[in-house]
N, CA, C and O of each residue as an XYZ file, in Angstrom:
728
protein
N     -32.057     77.520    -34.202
C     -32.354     77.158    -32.831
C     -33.434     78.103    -32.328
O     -33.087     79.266    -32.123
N     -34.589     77.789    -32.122
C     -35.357     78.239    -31.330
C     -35.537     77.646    -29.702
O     -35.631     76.530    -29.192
N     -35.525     79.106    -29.196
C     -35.660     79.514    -27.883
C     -37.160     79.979    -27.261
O     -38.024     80.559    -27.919
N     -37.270     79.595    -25.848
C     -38.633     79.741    -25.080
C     -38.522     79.274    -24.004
O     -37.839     78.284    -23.740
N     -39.182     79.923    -23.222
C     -39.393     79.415    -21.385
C     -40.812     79.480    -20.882
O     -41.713     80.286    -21.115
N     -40.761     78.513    -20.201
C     -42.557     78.434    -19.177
C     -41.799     78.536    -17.534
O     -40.623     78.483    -17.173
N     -43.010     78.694    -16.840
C     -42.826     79.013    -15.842
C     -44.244     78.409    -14.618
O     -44.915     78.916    -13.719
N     -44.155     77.444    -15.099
C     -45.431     76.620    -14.246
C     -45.494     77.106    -12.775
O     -46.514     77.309    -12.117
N     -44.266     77.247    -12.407
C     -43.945     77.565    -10.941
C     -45.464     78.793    -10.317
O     -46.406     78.560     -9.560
N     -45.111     79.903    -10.981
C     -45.750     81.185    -11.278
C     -47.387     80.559    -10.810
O     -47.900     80.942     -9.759
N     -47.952     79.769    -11.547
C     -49.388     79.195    -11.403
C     -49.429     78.154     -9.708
O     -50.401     77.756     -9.066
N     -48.369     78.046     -9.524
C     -48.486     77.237     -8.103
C     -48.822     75.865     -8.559
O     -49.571     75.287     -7.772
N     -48.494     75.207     -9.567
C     -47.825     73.641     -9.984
C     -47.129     73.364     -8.945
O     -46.357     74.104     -8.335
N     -47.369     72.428     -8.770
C     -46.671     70.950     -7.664
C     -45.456     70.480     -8.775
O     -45.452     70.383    -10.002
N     -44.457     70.246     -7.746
C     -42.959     69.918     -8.495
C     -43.577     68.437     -9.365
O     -43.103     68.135    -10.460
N     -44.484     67.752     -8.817
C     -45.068     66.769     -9.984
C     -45.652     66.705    -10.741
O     -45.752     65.640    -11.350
N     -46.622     68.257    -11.244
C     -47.144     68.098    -12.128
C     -46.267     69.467    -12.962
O     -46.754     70.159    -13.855
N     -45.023     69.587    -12.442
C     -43.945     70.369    -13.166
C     -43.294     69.764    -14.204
O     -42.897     70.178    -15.293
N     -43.252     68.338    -13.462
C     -41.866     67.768    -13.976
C     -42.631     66.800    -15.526
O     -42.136     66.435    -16.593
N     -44.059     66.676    -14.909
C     -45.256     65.953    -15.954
C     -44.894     67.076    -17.084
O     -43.997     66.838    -17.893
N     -45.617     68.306    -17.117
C     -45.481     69.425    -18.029
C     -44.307     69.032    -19.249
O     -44.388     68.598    -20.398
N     -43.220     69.419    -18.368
C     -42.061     69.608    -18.771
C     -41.890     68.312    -19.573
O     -41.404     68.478    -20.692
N     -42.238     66.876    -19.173
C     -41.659     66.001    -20.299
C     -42.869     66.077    -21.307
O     -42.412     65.834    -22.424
N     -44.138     66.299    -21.368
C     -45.154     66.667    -22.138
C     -44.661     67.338    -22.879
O     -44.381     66.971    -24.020
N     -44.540     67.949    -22.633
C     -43.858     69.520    -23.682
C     -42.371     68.841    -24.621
O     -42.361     68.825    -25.852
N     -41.442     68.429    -23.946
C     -40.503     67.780    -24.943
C     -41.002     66.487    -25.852
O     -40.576     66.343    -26.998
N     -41.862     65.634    -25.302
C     -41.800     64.466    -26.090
C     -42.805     65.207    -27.324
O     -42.699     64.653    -28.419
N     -43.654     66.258    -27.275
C     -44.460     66.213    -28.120
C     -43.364     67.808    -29.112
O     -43.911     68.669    -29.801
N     -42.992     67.785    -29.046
C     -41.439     68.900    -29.732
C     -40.544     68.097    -29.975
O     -40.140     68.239    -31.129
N     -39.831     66.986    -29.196
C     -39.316     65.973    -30.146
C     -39.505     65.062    -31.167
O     -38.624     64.475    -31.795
N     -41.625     64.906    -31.403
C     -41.964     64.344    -32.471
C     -42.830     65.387    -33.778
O     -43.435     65.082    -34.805
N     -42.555     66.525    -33.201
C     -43.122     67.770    -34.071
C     -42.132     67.547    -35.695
O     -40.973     67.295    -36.026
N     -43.429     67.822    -36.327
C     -42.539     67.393    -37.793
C     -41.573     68.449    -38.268
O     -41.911     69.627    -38.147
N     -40.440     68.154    -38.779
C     -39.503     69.324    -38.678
C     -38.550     69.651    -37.917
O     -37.650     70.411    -38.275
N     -38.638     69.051    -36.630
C     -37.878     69.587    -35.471
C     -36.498     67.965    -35.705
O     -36.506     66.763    -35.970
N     -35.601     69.000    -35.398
C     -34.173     67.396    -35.029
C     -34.170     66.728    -33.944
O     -34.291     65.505    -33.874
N     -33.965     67.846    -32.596
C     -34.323     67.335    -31.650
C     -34.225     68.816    -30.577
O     -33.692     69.857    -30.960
N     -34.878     68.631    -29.138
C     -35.268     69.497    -27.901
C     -34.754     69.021    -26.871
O     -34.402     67.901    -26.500
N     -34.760     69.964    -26.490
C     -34.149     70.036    -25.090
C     -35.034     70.843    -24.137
O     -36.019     71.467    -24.531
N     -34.531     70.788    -22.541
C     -34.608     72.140    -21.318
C     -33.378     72.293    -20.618
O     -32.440     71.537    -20.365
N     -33.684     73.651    -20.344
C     -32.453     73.970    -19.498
C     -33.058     74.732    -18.138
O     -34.082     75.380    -18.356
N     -32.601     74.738    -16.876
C     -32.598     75.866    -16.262
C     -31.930     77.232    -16.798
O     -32.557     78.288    -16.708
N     -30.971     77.196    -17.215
C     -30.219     78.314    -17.736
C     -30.112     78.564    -18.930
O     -29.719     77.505    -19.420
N     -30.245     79.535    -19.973
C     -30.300     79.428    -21.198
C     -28.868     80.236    -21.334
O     -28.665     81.069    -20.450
N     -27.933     80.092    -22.266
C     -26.987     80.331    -23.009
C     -27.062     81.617    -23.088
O     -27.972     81.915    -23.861
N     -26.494     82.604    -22.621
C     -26.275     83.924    -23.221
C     -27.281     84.756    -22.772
O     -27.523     85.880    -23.212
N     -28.009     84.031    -21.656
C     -29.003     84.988    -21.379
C     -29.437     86.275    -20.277
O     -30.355     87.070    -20.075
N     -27.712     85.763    -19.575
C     -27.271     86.806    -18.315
C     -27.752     86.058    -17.219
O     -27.909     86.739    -16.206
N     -28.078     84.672    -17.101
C     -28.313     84.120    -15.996
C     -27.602     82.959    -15.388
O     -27.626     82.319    -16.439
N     -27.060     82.248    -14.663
C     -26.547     81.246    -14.483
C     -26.466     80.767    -12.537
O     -26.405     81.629    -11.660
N     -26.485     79.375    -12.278
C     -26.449     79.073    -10.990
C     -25.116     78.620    -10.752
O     -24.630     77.721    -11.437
N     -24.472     79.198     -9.802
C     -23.217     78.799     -9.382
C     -23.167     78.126     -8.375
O     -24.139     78.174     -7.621
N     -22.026     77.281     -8.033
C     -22.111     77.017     -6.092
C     -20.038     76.163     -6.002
O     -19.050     76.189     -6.736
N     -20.292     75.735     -5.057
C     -19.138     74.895     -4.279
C     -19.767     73.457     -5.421
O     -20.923     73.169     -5.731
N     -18.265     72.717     -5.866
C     -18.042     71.683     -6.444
C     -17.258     70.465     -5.741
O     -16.152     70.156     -6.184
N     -17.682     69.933     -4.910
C     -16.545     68.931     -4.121
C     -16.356     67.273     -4.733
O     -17.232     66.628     -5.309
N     -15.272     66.924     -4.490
C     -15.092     65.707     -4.607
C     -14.816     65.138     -3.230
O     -13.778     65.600     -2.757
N     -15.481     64.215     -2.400
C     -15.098     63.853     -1.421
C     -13.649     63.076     -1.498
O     -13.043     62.486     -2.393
N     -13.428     63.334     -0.281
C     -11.947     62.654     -0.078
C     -10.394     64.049     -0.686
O      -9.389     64.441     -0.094
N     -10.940     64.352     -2.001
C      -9.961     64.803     -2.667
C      -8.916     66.132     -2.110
O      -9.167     67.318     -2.323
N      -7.843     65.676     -1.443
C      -6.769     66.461     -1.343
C      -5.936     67.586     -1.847
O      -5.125     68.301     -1.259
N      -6.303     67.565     -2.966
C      -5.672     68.170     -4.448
C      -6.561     69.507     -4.218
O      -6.053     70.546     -4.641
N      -7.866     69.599     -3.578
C      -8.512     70.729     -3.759
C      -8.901     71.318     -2.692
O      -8.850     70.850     -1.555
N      -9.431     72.692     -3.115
C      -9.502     73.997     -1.651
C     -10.430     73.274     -1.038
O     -11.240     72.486     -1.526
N     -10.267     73.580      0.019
C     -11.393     73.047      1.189
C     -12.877     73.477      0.680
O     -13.813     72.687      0.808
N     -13.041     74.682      0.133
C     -14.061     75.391     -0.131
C     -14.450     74.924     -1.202
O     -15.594     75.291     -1.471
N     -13.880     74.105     -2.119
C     -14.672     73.489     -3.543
C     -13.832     74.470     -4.422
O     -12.926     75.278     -4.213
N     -14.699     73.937     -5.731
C     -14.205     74.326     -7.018
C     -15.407     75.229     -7.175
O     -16.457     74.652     -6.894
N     -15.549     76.593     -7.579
C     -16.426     77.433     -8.251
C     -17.194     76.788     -9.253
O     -16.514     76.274    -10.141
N     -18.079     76.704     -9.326
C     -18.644     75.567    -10.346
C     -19.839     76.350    -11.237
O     -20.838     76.733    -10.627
N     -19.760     76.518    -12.275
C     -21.416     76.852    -12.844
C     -22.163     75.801    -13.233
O     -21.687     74.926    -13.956
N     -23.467     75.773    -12.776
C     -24.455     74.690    -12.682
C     -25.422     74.640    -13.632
O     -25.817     75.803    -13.721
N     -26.028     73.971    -14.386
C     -27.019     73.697    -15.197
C     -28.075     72.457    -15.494
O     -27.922     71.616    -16.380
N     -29.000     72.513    -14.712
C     -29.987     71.503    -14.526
C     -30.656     71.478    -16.221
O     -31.241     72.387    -16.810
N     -30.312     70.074    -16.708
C     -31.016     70.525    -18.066
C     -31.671     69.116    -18.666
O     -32.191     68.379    -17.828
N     -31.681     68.747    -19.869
C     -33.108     67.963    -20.134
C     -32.130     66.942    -20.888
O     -30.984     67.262    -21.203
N     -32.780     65.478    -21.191
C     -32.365     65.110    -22.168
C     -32.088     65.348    -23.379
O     -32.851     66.243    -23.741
N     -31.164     64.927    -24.523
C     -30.429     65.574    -25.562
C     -30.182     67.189    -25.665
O     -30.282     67.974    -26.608
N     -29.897     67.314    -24.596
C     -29.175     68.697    -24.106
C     -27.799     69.024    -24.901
O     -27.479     70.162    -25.246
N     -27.138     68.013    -25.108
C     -25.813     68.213    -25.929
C     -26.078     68.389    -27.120
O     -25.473     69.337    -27.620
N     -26.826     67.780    -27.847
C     -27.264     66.826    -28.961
C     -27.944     68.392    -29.710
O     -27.815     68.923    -30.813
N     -28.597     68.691    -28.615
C     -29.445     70.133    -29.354
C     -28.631     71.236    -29.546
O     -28.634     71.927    -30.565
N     -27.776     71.441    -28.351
C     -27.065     73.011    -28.207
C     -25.017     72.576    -29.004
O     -23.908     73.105    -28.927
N     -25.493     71.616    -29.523
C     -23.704     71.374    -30.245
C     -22.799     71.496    -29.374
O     -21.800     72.213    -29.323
N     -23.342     70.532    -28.507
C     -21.603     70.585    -27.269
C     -21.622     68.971    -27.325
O     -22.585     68.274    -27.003
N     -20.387     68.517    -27.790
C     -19.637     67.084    -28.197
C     -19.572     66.431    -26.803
O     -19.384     67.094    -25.783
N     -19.750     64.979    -26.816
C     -20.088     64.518    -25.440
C     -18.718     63.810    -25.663
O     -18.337     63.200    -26.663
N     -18.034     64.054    -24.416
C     -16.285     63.162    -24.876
C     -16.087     62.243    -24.112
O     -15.138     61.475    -24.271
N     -16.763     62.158    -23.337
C     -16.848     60.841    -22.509
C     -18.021     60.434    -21.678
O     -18.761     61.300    -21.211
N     -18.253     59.021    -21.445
C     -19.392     58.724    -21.200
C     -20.528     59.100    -21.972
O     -20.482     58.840    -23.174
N     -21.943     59.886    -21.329
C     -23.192     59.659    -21.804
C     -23.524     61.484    -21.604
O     -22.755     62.325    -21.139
N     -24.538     61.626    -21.989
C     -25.602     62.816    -21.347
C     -26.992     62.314    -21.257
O     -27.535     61.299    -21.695
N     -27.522     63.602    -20.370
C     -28.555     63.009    -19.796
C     -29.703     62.470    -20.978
O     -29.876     62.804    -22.150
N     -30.573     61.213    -19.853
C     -31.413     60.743    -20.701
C     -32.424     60.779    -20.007
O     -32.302     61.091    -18.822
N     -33.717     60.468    -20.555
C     -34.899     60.254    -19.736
C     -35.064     59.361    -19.057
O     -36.254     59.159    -18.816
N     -34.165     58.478    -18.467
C     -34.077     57.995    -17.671
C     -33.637     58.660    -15.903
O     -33.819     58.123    -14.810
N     -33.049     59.933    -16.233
C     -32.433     59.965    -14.873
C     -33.549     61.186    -14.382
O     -33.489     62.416    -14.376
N     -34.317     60.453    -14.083
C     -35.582     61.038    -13.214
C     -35.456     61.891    -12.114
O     -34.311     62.091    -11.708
N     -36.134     62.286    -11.701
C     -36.191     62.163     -9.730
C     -35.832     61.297     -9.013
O     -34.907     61.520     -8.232
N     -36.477     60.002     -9.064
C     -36.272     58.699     -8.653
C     -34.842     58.146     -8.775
O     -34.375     57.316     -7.996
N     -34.205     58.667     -9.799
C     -33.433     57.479    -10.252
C     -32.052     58.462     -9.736
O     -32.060     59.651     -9.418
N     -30.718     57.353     -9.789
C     -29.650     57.482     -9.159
C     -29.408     58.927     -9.420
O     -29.804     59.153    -10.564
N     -28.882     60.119     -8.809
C     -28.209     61.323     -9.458
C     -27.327     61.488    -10.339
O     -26.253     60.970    -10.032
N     -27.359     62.293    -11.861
C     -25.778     61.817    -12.363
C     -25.143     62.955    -12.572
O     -25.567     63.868    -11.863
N     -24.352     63.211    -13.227
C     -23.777     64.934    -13.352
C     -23.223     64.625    -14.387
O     -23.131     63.425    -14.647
N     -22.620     65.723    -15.402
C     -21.815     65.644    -16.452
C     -20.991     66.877    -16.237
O     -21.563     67.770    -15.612
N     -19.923     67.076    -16.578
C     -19.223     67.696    -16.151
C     -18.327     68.094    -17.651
O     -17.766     67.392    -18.492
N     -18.500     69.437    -17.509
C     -17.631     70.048    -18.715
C     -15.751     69.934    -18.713
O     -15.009     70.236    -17.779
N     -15.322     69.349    -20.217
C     -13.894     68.979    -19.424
C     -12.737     69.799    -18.963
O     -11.646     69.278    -18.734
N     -13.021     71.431    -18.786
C     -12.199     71.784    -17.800
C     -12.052     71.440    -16.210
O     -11.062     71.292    -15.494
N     -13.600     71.367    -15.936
C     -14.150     70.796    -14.632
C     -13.216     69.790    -14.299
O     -12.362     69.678    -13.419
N     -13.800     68.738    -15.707
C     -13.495     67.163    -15.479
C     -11.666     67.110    -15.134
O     -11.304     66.439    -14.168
N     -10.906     67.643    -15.745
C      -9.513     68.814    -15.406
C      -9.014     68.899    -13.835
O      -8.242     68.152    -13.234
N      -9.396     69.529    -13.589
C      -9.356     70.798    -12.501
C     -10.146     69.383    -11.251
O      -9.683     69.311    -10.113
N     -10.906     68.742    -11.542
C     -11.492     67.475     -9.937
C     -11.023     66.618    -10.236
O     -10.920     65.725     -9.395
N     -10.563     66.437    -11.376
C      -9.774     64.768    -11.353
C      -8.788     64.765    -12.600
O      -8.954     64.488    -13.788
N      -7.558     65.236    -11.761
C      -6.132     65.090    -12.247
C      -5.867     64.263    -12.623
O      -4.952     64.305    -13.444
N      -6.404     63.111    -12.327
C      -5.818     61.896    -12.965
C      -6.548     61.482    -13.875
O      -6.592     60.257    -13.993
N      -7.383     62.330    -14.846
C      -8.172     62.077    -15.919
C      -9.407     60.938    -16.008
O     -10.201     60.790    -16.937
N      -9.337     60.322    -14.987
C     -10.750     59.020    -14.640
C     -11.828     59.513    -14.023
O     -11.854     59.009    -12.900
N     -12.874     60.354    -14.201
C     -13.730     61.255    -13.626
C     -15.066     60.305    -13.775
O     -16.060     60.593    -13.108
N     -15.079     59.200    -14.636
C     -16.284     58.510    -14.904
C     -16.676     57.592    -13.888
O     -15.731     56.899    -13.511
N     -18.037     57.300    -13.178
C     -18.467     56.904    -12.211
C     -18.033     57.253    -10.859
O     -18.498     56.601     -9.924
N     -17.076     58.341    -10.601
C     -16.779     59.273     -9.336
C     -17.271     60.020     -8.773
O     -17.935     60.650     -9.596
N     -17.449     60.528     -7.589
C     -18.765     60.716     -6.995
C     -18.056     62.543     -6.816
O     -16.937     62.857     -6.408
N     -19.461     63.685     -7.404
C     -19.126     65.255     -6.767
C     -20.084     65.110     -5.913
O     -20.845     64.145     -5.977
N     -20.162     65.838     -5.198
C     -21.101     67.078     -4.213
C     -21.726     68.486     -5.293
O     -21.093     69.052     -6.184
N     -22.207     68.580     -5.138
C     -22.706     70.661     -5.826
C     -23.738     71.344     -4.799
O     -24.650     70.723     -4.254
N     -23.555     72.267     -4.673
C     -24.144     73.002     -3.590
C     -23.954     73.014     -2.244
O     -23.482     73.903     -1.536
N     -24.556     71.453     -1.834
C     -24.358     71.054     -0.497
C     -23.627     69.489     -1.032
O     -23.334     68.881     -2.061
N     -23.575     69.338      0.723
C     -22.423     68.416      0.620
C     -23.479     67.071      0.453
O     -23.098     66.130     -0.243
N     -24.477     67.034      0.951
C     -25.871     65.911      0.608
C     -26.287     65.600     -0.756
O     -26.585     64.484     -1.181
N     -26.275     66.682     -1.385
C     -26.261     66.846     -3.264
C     -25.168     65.899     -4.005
O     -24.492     66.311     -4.947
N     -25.064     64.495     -3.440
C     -24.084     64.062     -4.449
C     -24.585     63.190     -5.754
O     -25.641     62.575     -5.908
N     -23.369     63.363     -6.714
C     -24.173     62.984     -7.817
C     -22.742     61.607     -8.416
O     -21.558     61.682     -8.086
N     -23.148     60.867     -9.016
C     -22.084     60.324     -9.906
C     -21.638     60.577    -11.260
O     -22.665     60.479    -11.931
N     -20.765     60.823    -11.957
C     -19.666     61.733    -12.911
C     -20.355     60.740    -14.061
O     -19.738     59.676    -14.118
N     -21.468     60.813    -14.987
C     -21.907     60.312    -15.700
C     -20.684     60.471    -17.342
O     -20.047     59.526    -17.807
N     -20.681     61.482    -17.729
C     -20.449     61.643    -18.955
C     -19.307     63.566    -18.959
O     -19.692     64.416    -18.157
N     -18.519     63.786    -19.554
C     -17.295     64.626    -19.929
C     -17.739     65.363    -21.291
O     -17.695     64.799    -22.384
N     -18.147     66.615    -21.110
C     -18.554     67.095    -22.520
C     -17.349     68.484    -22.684
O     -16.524     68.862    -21.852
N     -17.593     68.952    -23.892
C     -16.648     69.986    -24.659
C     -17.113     71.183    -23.738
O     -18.300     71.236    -23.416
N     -16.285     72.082    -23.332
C     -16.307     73.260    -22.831
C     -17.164     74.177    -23.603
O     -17.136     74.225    -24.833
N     -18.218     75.179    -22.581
C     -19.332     75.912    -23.551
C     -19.407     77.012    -23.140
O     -19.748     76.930    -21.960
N     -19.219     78.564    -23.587
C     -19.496     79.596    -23.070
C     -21.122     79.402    -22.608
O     -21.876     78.476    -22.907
N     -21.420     80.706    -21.702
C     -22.427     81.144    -21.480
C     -23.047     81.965    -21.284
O     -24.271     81.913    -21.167
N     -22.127     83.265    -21.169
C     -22.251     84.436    -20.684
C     -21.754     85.279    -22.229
O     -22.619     85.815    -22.921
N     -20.171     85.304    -22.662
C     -19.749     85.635    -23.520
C     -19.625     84.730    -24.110
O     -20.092     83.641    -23.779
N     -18.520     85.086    -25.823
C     -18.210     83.906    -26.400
C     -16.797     84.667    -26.339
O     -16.097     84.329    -27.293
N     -16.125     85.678    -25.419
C     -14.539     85.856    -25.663
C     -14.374     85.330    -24.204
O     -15.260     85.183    -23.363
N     -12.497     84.981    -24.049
C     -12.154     84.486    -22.618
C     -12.578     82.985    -22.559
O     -13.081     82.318    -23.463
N     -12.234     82.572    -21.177
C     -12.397     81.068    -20.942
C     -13.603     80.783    -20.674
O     -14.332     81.398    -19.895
N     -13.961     79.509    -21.526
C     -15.283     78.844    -20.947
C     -15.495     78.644    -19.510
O     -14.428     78.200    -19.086
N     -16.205     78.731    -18.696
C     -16.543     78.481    -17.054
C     -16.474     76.850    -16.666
O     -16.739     75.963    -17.478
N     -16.135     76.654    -15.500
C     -15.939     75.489    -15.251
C     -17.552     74.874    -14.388
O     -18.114     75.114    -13.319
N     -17.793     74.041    -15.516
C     -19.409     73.947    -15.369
C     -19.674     72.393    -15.056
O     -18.974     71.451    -15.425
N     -21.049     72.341    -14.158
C     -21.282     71.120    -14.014
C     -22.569     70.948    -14.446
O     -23.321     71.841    -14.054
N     -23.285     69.756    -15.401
C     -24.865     69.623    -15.653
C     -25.165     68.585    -14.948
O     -24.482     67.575    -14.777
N     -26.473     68.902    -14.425
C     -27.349     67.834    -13.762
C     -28.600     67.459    -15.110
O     -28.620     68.066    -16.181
N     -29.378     66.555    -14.804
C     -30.520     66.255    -15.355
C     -31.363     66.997    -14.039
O     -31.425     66.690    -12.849
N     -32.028     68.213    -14.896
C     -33.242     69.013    -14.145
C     -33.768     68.559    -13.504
O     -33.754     69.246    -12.483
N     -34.495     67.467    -13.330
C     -35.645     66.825    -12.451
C     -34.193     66.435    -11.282
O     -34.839     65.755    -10.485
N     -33.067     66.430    -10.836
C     -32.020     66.078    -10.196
C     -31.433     67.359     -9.130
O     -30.468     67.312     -8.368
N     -32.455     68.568     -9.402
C     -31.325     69.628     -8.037
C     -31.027     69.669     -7.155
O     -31.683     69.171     -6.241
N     -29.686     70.390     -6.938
C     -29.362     70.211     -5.948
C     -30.465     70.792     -4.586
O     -30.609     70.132     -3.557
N     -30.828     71.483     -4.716
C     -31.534     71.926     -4.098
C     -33.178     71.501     -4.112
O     -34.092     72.100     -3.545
N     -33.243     70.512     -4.782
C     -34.751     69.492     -4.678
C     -36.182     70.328     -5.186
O     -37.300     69.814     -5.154
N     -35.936     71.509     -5.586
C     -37.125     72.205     -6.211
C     -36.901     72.243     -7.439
O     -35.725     72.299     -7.797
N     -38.049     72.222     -8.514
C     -38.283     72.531     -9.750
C     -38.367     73.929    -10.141
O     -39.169     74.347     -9.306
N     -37.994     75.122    -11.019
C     -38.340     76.161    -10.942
C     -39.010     76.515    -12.581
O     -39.586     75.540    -13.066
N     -39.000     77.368    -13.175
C     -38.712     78.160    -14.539
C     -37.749     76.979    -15.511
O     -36.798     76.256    -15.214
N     -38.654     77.241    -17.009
C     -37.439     76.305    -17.926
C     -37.335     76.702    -19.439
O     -38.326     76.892    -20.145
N     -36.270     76.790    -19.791
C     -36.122     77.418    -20.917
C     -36.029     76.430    -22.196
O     -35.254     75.574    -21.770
N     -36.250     76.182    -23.056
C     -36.814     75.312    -23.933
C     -35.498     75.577    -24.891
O     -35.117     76.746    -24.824
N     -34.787     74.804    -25.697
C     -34.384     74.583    -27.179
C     -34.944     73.780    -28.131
O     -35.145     72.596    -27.862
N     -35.268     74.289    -29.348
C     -35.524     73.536    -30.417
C     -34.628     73.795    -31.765
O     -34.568     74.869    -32.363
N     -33.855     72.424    -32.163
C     -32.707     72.090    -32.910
C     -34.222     72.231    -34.505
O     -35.124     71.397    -34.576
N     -34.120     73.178    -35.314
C     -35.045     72.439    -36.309
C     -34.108     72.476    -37.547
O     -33.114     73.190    -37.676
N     -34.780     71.261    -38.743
C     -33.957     70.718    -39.681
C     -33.473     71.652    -40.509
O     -32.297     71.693    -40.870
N     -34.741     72.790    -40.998
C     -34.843     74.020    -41.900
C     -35.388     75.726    -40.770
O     -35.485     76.082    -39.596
N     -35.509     76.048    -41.631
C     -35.497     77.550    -40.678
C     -36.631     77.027    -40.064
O     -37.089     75.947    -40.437
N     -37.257     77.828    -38.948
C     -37.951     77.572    -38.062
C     -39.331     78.454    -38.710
O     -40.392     78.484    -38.086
């Protein structure tokens, strides 16, 4: 697995010719000879960084007023696919879920746990950050450290990057899955 980050932000890029970059850069690393497949992340794995916030489910009774502690990760298509985290229900993100297009979230399955007791988390609507940030419960993946690899995995939610909650593009850290050593 090779690792790397750009930072278009830094040069004063427009969140549209961020988000241009950024799929430039994967489609031409997903057809690089050699490579399995790429990804982006806002957050890279192990790297001492991560975005946290409030996790809500509207309506839901079962939980603190204040949300669920949530760790957040805005990240790219075949995001699972690259970093070996098993997708257990539903989908992960694709290049389809744009800016434009509906919000979706995936939700790691302690999360998926802990907001919906009754185990049906697919097409259910969270909040992250703010309460305007809502997204629909796309896909249920395997629990992933990020910080350590001892203790419990964090109860994490992924967006598709071009999707934040907070509507800015920032910094992005790159994976590349390759077939043979790099």
């Amino acid at each position: 697995l090779l690792l790397f980050g750009l930072d278009p932000t830094a040069s004063q890029y427009s969140d549209e010719r961020t988000r241009d970059l950024y799929r430039e850069v994967l489609a031409r690393l997903n057809n690089a000879p050699g490579v399995a497949s790429a990804t982006a992340m806002n957050n890279r794995l192990f790297a001492g960084s991560m975005s946290g916030g409030p996790l809500h489910v509207p309506g839901a009774t079962w939980l603190p007023e204040r949300g669920i502690q949530a760790w957040m990760n805005g990240v790219g298509p075949r995001f699972f696919e690259t970093m070996g985290i098993r997708v257990i229900l539903g989908r992960g993100p694709a290049e389809r879920d744009t800016a434009g297009a509906p919000r979706v979230a995936f939700l790691s399955q302690s999360m998926a746990r802990k907001a919906f007791p009754d185990g049906a988390p697919l097409g259910k609507t969270v909040s992250l950050f703010f309460p305007k940030a809502q997204y629909v419960v796309a896909g249920v993946v395997a629990d992933a450290h990020y910080d350590r690899v001892k203790g419990e995995a964090p109860l994490t939610a992924y967006v598709p990057y071009e999707q934040p909650p907070w509507g800015r593009l920032f910094s992005m850290d790159f994976a590349v899955r390759t077939r043979g050593n790099p």
